[in-house]
N, C-alpha and C positions, 0 to 999 in steps of 0.2 A: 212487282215493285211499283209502288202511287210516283205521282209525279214529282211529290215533296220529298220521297227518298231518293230516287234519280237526278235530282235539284243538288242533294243534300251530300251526293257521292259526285257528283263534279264539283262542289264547293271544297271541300276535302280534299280533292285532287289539286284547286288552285292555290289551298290552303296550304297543303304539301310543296310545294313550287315557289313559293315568295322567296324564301330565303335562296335559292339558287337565280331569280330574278336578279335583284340586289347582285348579287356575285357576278354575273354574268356582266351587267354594267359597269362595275367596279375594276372588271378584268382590265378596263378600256380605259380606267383612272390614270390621273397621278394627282401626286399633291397640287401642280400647277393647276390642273383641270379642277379640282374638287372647290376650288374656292371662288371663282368667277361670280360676281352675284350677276341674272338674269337681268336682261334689258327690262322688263315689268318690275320689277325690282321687290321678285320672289325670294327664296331662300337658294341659297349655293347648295351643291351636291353636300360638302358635308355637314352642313346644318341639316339636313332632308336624315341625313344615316342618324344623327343625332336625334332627332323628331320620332324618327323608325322604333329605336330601341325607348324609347320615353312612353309612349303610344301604346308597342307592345308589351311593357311593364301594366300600365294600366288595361290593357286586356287581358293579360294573363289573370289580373283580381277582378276584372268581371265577372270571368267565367267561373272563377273558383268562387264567387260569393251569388252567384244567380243559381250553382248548384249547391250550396252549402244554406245559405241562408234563404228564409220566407220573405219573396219579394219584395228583394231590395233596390232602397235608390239608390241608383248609382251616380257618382262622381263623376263630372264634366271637367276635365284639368283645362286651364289657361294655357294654352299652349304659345302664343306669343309671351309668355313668361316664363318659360320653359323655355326659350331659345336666348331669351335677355337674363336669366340669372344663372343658367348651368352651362355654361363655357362653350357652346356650340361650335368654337373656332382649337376644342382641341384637335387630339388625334384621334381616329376612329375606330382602331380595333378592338378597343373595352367593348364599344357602343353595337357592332358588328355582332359578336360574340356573345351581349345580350339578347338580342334580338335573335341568333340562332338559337338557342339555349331555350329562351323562351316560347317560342311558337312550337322547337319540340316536345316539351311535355307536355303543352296545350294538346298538340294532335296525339300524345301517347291516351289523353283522356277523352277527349274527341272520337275515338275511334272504340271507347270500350262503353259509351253510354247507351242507355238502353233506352225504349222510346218515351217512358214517362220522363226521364231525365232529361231529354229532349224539348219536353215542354217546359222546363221551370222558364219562371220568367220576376221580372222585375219593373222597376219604371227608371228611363233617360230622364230626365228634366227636358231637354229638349224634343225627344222621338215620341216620348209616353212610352205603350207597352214595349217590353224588350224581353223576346225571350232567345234562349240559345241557338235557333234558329237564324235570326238577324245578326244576333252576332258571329254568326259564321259570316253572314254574306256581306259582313264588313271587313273582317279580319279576312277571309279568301283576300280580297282586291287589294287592300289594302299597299302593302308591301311593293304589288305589280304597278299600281299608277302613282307613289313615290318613283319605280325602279324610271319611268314614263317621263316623271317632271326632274329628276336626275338627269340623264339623259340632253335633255334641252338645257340644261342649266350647264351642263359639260359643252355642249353645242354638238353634240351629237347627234345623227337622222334617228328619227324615231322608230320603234321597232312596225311589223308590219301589223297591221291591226288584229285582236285576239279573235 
């Protein structure tokens, strides 16, 4: 195994792990906690859950149009507009549920591609090349360092470094 499929099977693994991330922070919620906005005057825990599921809507059609389609450009969403026009002060568990749902059948297709498939790729506006590769080692982390700035935004100690 090269060092790019050993790379490739720990991202997998963390990729596997986000949505119990989230969970595991969440255990330690309540509504009081979820909404405190941070002293820097970041997003509250549940604008973060809301961001989460939004985020990985938009990756779930990366990957399915970077394997479907001939390198495509991909879409940059507004994300401070996404927090200002889709109610980021509801309730969370639609948003939770998306976000489980979706990262599973990412990883159901993730785990059956073969290595040409592995290289399609397309173009970020902002990164340039992007191929399935990168977008693992975004979507891996992804989920863990929201779970990270959740966390501080509840006022909770941080977990111990990965």
């Amino acid at each position: 195994m090269d060092a790019r499929q050993t790379d490739r099977k720990g991202q997998l693994a963390r990729f596997r792990t986000g949505y119990a991330s989230l969970e595991a922070v969440l255990a330690e919620a309540s509504d009081v906690t979820l909404d405190p906005r941070p002293a820097d005057g970041g997003w509250t825990a549940r604008e973060v859950v809301h961001h989460l599921a939004d985020m990985e809507v938009h990756a779930y059609i990366r990957l399915r149009r970077l394997l479907v389609e001939d390198r495509p450009v991909l879409h940059v969403p507004d994300e401070p507009a996404y927090a200002r026009k889709l109610q980021y002060d509801r309730p969370i568990s639609a948003s939770l549920a998306v976000v489980r749902a979706v990262r599973q059948s990412s990883l159901e297709i993730l785990e059956g591609l073969t290595p040409e498939e592995w290289s399609r790729a397309g173009t970020h506006p902002k990164i340039g090349d992007y191929d399935i590769g990168r977008w693992l080692q975004i979507y891996s982390e992804h989920p863990h360092d929201h779970a990270d700035q959740m966390r501080a935004a509840m006022g909770l100690p941080p977990l111990v470094p990965r």
